[in-house]
N, C-alpha and C positions, 0 to 999 in steps of 0.2 A: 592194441587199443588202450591197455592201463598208463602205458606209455608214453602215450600222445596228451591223456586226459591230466597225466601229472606236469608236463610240461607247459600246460594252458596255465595249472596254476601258479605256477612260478613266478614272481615279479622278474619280467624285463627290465632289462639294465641297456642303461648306453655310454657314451662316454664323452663330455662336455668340458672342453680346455683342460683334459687331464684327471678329472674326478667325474669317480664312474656314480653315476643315480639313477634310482630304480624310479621305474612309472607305474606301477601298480598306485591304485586308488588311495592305501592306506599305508604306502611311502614314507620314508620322511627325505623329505627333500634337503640338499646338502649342498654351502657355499661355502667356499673354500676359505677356511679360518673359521668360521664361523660353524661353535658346536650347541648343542641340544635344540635346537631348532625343530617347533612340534609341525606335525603331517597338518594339511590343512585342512582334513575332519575335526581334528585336535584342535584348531582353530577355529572353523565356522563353529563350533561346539560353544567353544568360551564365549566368540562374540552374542551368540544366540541366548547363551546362560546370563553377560550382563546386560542386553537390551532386555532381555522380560526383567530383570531385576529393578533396572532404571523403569521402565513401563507401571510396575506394583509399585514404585514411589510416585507416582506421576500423579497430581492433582488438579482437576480442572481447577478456574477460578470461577466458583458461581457460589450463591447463599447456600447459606448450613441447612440441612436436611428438616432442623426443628425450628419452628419459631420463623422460620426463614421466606420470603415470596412476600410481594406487599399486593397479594391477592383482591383483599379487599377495601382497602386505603389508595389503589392507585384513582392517581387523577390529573389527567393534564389543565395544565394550567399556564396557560399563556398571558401574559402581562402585554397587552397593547400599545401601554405605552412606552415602553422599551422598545419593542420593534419596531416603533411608528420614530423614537428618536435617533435609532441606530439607522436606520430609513432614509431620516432626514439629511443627519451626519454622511452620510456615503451619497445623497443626490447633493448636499454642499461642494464635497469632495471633489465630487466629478466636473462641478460649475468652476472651479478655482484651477482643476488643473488644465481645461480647457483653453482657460485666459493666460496663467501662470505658466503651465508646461510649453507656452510656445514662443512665449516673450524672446526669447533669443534665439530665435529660429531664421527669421530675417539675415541679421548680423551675420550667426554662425554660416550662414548659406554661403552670402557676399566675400567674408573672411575665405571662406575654401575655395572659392571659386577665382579670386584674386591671387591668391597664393600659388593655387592651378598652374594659374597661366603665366604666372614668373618662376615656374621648374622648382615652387620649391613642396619635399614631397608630405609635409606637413598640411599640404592641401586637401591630398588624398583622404591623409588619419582624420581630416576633421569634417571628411563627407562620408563618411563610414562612421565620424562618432555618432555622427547629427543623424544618419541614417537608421542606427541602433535605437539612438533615442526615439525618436520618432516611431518607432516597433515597441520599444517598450512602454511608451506614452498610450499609447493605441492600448494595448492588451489592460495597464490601470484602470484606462476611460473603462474598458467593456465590462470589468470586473466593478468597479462601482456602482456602472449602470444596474449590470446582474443583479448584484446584492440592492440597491434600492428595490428594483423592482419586483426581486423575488419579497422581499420586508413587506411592500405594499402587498402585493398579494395574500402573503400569506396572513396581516390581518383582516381582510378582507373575507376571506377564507375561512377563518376563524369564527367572524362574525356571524357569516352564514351558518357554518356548521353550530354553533350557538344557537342559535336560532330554531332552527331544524331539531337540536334534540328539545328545548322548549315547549315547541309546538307538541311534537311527537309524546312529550309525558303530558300533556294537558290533553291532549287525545283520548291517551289513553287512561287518565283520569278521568277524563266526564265516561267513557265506555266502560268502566268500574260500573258506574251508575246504571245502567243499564241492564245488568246481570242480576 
């Protein structure tokens, strides 16, 4: 039995194009030419030694511990009329390229379609330009659209909410009175 049991511990060896390496867990593995090359506990070690090291220099980016939080100065503040002209500016936008984005749509059609049908294949390229455009024209409009009409809402939105806390401190100002 002592035998058997010193034999389990022995590192197994094999032998791989020539150079014999052991499999035992704390090995040091061996390619040929290639010397002092560490066991790869010797390795997960290192790499574990410099990530916690990189991790203890790691700093979030947020305010300083003192002095730091605008706890009780915060205040939103929305300027209306910015919105309402940034608003306006993206529903102009969308009016101009409606009329403007299509002006040579016509032409461009007739030109590819002509071209088509006399075999030549610059017909093709320029129903597939017009075709692109036409995709990408699309996707501007809807994005303008978006944006005017998320602008209109959200002063809208604003408004209300304005309003709502208004009420709600004059509420609860005259209910002061009361107590």
């Amino acid at each position: 039995m002592p035998l058997q049991k010193a034999e389990r511990q022995r590192p197994r060896t094999r032998e791989i194009n020539g150079q014999v390496s052991a499999d035992d867990e704390g090995a040091h593995r061996s390619v040929p030419g290639e010397e002092g090359l560490m066991s790869f506990e010797e390795e997960w070690g290192e790499l574990k030694r410099a990530a916690a090291e990189r991790q203890s220099h790691m700093r979030l980016n947020q305010l300083p511990a003192a002095g730091g939080g605008a706890v009780g100065t915060a205040n939103l503040s929305v300027n209306q009329d910015n919105l309402g002209a940034i608003g306006n500016a993206a529903y102009a936008l969308h009016g101009r390229l409606i009329k403007d984005g299509n002006h040579a749509r016509t032409t461009t059609e007739e030109a590819a379609t002509a071209m088509s049908s006399s075999s030549f294949r610059t017909g093709a390229a320029m129903t597939t330009v017009q075709k692109t455009w036409n995709s990408q024209l699309r996707t501007l409009l809807d994005a303008c659209a978006h944006i005017s009409n998320h602008l209109d809402y959200s002063v809208a939105q604003h408004a209300k909410d304005e309003e709502d806390v208004k009420t709600s401190l004059a509420v609860s100002a005259i209910t002061g009175y009361f107590k």
